[in-house]
Structure formats: structure tokens, C-alpha cells
KEPA-822161 format. One record per residue (C-alpha): residue number from 1; residue in three letters; z, x, y. Coordinates in nm, 3 decimals. Layout:
BEGIN
PT resi resn       z       x       y
PT  NUM  Ala       Z       X       Y
...
END
This chain:
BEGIN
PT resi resn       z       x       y
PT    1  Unk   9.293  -1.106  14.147
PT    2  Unk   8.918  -1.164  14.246
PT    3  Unk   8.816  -1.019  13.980
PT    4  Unk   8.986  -1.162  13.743
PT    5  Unk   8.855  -1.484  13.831
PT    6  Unk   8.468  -1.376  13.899
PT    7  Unk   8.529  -1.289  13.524
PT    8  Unk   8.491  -1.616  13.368
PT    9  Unk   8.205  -1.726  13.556
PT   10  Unk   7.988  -1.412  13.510
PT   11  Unk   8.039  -1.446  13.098
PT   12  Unk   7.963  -1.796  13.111
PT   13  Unk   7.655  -1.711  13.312
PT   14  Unk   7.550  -1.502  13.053
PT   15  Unk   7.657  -1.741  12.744
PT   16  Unk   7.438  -1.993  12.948
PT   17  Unk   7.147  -1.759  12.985
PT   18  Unk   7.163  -1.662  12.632
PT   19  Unk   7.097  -2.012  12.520
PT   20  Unk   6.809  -2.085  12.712
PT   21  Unk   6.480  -2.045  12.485
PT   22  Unk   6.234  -1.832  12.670
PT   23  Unk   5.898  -1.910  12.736
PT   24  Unk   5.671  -1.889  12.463
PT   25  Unk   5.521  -1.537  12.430
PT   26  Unk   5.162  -1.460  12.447
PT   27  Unk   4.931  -1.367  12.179
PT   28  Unk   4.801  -0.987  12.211
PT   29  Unk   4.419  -0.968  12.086
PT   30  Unk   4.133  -1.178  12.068
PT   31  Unk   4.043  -1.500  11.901
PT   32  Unk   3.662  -1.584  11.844
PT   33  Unk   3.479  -1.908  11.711
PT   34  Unk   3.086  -1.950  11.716
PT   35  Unk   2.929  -2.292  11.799
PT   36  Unk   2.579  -2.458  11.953
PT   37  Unk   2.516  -2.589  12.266
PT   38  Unk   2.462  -2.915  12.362
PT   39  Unk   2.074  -2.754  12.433
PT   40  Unk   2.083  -2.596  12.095
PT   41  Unk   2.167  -2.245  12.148
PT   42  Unk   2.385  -2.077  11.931
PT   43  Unk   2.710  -1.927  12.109
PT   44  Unk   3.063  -1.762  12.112
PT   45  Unk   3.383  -1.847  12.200
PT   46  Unk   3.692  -1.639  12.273
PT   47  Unk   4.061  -1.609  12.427
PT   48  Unk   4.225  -1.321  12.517
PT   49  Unk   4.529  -1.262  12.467
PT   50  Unk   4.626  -1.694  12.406
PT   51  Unk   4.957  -1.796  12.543
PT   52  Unk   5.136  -1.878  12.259
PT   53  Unk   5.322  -2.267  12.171
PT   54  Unk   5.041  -2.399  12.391
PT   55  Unk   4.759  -2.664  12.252
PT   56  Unk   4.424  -2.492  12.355
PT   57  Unk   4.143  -2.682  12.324
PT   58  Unk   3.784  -2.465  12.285
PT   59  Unk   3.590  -2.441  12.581
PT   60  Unk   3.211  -2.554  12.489
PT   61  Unk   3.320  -2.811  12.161
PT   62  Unk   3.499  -3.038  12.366
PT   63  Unk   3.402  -3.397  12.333
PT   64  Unk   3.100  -3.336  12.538
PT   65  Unk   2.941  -3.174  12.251
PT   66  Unk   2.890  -3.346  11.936
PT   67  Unk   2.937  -3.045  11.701
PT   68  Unk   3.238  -2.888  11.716
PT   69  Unk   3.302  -2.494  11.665
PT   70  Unk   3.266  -2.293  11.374
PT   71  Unk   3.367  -1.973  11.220
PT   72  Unk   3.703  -1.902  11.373
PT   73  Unk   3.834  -1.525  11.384
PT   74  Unk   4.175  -1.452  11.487
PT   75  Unk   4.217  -1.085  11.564
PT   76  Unk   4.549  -1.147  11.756
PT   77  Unk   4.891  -1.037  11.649
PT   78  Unk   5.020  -1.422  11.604
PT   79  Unk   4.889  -1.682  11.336
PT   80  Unk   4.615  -1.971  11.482
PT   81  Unk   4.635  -2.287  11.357
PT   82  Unk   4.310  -2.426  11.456
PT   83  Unk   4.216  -2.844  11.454
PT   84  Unk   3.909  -3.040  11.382
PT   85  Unk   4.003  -3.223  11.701
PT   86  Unk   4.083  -3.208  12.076
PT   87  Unk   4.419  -3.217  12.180
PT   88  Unk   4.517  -3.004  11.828
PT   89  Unk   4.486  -3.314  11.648
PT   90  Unk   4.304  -3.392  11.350
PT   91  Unk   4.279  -3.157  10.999
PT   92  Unk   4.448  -2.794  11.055
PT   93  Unk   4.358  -2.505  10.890
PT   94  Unk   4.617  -2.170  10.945
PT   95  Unk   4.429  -1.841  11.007
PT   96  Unk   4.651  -1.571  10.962
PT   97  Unk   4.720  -1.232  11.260
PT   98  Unk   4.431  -0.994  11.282
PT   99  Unk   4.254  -1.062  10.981
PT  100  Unk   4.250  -1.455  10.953
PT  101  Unk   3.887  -1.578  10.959
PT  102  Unk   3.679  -1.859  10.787
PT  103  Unk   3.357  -1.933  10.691
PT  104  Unk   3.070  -2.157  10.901
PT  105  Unk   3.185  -2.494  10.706
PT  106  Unk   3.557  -2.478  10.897
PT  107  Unk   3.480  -2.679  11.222
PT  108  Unk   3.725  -2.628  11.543
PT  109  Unk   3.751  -2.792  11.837
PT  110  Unk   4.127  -2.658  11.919
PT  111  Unk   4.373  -2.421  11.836
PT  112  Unk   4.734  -2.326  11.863
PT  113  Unk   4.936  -1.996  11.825
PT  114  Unk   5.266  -1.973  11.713
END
């Protein structure tokens, strides 16, 4: 008789868990973007394997430097949608997996993959 009863709960367990989205997967591979320095030096940028779903903004073109990134590569396995502003706000641009790139005039300052 027990288990006749557990029966119902354990499938509606399961239903329940089934519906639940899971967290957003990662993004396997690297993502790169050049950019200069508040002191003028020219430098590089890059995740590692990005969570994915997740607003990133770009560490070094924040808004406490003037000029934002430049030249975004995404050699990960998930498109980047990168933004001319913090906070993935602003213009977009959609680099595609592991050959998406763009040229110096594309500026970044944050990027999301999906």
C-alpha cells in the first residue's frame, strides 16, 4: 500500500524538477578584446570559459577609462553579444562561436553569452 502512495509524489517530484530551467551553462573557450590604459599602454582582455546568460562587463574599459575596448574575438563555443556600454547597454554587435571577431572600429565595454 506504501508504495502505491510514495508513487504519486515521486512522479510529481520529477514533473516538478523537469520544469525548473537550469542554470545557465557556461561558455567553453576564450573571449579576447584589446584596449589602452588609462596610462596609455596598449592591452588585452580575456574570459575563460564566460558563464553564460550573465551581463559581463570588461575588466579595464569600465567607466574609469574613457576609451572603451576594441577588437573583440570570441573563440568560445556560444555567440557574444558585446555592448558599447557598461551594464550591456548601449549599441550591440553579435559575434558569432569560435570564429566571431571584429575589426579595431567596434568598441566594447561589455558582453553577454547566450
Amino acid at each position: 500500500m506504501r508504495l502505491r502512495s510514495a508513487f504519486p509524489a515521486v512522479l510529481g517530484a520529477v514533473l516538478l524538477l523537469a520544469a525548473v530551467p537550469g542554470s545557465a551553462a557556461a561558455a567553453s573557450g576564450q573571449f579576447r578584446y584589446s584596449y589602452t590604459t588609462v596610462d596609455g599602454d596598449e592591452a588585452s582582455g580575456f574570459l575563460n570559459n564566460p558563464p553564460g546568460g550573465r551581463c559581463i562587463d570588461l575588466h579595464g574599459v569600465g567607466e574609469d577609462n574613457p576609451k572603451p575596448g576594441h577588437s573583440p574575438k570570441n573563440r568560445t563555443d556560444a555567440w557574444a553579444t558585446v555592448f558599447t556600454d557598461t551594464d550591456c547597454e548601449g549599441n550591440s554587435f553579435r559575434l558569432k562561436p569560435r570564429t566571431g571577431g571584429a575589426s579595431e572600429r567596434l568598441k566594447v565595454r561589455s558582453v553577454i553569452f547566450d
